[in-house]
C-alpha positions as CSV (number, residue, x, y, z in Angstrom):
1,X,80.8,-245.9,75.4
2,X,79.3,-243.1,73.9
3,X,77.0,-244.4,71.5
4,X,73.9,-244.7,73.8
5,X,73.4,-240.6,73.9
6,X,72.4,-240.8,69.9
7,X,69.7,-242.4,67.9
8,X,69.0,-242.9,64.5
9,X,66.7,-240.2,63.2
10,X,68.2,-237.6,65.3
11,X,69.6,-234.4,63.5
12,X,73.3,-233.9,64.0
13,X,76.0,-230.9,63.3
14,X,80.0,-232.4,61.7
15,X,81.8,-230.6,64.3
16,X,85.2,-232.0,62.8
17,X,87.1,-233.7,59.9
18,X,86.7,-233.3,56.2
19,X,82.6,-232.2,56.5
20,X,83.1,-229.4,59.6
21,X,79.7,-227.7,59.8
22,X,77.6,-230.0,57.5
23,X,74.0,-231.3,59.5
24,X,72.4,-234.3,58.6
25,X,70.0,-237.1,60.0
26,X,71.4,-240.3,61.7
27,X,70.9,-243.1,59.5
28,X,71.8,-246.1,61.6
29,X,74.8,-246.4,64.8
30,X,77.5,-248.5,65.2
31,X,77.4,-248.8,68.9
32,X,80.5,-251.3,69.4
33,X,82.7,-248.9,67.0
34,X,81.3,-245.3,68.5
35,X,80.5,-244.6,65.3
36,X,77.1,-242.9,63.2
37,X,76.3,-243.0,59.8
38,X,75.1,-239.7,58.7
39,X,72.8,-238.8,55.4
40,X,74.4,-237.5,52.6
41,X,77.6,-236.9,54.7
42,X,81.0,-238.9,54.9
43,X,80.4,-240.3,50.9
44,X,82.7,-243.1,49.6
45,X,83.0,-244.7,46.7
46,X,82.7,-248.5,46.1
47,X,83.1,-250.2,42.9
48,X,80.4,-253.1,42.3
49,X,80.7,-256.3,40.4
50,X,78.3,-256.6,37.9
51,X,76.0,-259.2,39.0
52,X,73.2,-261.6,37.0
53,X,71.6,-258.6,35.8
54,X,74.4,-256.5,34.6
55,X,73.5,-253.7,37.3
56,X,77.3,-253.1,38.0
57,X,79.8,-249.9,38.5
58,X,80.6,-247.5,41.1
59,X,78.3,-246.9,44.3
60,X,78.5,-244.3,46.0
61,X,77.3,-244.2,49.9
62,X,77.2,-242.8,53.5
63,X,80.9,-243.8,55.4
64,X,80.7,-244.2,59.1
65,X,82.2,-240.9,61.2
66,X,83.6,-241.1,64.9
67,X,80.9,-240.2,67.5
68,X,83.4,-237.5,68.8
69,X,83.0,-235.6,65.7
70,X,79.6,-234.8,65.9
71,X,76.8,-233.2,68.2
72,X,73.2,-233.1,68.4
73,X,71.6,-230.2,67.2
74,X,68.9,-228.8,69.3
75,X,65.9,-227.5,67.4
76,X,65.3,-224.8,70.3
77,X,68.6,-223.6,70.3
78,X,69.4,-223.9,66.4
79,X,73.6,-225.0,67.6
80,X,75.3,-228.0,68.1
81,X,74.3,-228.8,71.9
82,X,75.8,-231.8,74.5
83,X,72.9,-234.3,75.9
84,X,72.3,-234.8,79.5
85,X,69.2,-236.7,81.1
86,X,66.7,-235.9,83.4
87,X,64.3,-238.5,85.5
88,X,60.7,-237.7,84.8
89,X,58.1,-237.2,87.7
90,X,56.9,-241.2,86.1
91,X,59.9,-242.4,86.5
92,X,61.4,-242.4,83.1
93,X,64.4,-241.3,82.1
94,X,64.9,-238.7,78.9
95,X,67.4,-236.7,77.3
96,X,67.9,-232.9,77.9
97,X,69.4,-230.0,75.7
98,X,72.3,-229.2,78.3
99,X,71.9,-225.2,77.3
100,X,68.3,-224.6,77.2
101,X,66.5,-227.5,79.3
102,X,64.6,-229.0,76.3
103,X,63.0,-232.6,76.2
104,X,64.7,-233.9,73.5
105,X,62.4,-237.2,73.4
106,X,59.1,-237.3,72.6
């Protein structure tokens, strides 16, 4: 599985499918299904019953994308950028830019 190596709030690039090139922020992860939900990327439509008070119609929200389609981007090195780790001298384990080195956790 895949789904470990992103987090929600991280800043991704659409590296393939329908949005190629888009970037957005990781809303939530569907670890079982490899899959992210990405802001204001991937939009579908869904048509609501009204409910008690009338608020009814078409919604419009964030679809899930494949975990394959996408890669971090890297603030240091402004691209699209695989995730490696590194142990820390206390022990604890964080992810690395693979090109430039860079801490990508706080």
């Amino acid at each position: 599985m895949l789904g470990k190596r992103l987090k929600k709030g991280d800043t991704i690039k659409v590296i393939a499918g329908k949005e190629k090139g888009k970037t957005g922020k990781i809303l939530s992860t569907i670890i079982a299904r490899d899959r992210v939900v990405v802001e204001k990327i991937n939009l579908i439509k869904r048509h609501k019953k009204a409910d008690a008070k009338g608020k009814g119609g078409i919604v419009e929200k964030e679809g899930s994308i494949h975990i394959s389609n996408v890669m971090y981007l890297c603030n240091k090195c402004g691209a699209g950028v695989r995730i490696g780790y590194k142990i820390m001298d206390e022990g604890r384990k964080t992810r690395v830019c693979t090109k430039c080195q860079e801490t990508l956790d706080a």
